[in-house]
C-alpha positions as CSV (number, residue, x, y, z in Angstrom):
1,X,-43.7,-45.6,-5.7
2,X,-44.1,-41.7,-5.0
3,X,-45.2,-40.5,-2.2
4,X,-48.6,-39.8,-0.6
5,X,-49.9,-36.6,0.4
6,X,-49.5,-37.2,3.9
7,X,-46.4,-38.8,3.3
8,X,-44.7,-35.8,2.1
9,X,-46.6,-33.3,4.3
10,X,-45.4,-35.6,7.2
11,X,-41.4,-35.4,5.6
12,X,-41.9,-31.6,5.9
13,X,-43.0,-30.9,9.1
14,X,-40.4,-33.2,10.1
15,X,-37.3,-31.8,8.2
16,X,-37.7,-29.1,10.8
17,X,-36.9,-31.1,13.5
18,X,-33.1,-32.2,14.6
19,X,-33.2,-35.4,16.8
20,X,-34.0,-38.3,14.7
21,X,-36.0,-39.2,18.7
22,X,-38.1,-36.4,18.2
23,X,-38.9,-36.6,14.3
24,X,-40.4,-39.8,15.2
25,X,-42.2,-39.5,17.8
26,X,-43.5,-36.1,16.4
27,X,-44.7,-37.8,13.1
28,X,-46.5,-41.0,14.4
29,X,-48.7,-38.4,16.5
30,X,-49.4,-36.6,13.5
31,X,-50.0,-39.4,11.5
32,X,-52.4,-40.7,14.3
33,X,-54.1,-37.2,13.8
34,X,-54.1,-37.5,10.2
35,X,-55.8,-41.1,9.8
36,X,-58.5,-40.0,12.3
37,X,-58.9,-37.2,10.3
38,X,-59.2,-39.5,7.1
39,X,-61.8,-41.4,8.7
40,X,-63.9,-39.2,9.3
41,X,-64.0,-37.3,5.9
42,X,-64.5,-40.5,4.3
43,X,-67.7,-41.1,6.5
44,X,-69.0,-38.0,4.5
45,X,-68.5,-39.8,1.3
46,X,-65.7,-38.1,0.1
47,X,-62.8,-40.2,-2.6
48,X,-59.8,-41.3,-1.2
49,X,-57.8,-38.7,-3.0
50,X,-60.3,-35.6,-1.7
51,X,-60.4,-36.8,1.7
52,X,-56.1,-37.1,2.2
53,X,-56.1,-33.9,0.5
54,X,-59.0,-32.4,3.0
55,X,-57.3,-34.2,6.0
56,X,-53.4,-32.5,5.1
57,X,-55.3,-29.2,4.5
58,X,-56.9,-29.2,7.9
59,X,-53.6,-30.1,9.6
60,X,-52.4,-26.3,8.4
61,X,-49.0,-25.3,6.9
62,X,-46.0,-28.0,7.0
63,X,-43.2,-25.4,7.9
64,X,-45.3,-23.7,10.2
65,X,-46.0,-26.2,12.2
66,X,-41.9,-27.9,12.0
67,X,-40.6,-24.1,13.2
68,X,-43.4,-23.8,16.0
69,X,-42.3,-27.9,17.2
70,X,-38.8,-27.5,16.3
71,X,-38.7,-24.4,19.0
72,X,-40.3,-27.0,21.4
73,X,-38.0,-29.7,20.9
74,X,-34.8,-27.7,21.8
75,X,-33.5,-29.5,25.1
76,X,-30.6,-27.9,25.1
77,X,-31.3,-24.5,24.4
78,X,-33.9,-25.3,27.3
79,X,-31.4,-26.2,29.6
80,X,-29.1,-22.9,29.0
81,X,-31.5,-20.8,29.5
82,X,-32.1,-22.8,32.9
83,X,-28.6,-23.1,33.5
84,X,-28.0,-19.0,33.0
85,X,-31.2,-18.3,35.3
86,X,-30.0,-20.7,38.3
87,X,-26.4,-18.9,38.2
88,X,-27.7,-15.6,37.8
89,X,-29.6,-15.9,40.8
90,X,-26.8,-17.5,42.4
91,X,-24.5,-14.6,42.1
92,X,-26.6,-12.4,43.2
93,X,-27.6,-14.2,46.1
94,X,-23.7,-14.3,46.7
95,X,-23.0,-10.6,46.0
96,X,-26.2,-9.7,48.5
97,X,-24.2,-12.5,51.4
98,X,-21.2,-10.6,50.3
99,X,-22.8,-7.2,51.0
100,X,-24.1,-7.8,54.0
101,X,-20.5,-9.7,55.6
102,X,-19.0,-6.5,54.4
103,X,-21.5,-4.0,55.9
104,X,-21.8,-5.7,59.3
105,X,-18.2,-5.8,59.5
106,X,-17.7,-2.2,58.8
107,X,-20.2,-1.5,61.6
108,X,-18.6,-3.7,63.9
């Protein structure tokens, strides 16, 4: 049986995501969007076929949308970055300690 519409704007957004957690999650939210979206385009009389197409078409561009969430969904990138910043800090908080054992031992 091939695919819907949704279906296979669904697989794309989703092939931009890595953890199998987070493509799941990610596409029964968007699916909730999409059906809500269906109902209400079909409460303006529209055919099946016209309102999934309408409904996919208002949800914007697959890719997009995977590259902006897949950015999101990085927890590990995420938690470098906060790693990096926490010992950058550190250090310099050290090297300041440092600086001032050295200078009020040079004065004393």
């Amino acid at each position: 049986m091939p695919k819907t519409q949704t279906e296979q704007w669904l697989d794309q957004v989703c092939s931009h995501l890595y953890w199998q957690r987070h493509r799941n999650a990610i596409r029964q939210e968007l699916s909730a969007h999409l059906d809500d979206r269906i109902r209400m385009l079909r409460l303006q009389g529209l055919t099946e076929e016209e309102t999934e197409r309408q409904a996919v078409l208002s949800m914007g561009d697959p890719d997009e949308l995977g590259r902006a969430l897949a950015e999101l969904y990085r927890p590990m990138r995420r938690f470098l970055l906060w790693l990096v910043t926490v010992l950058l800090w550190a250090g310099a908080a050290i090297l300041a300690l440092c600086l001032l054992f050295y200078l009020t031992q040079k004065g004393g």
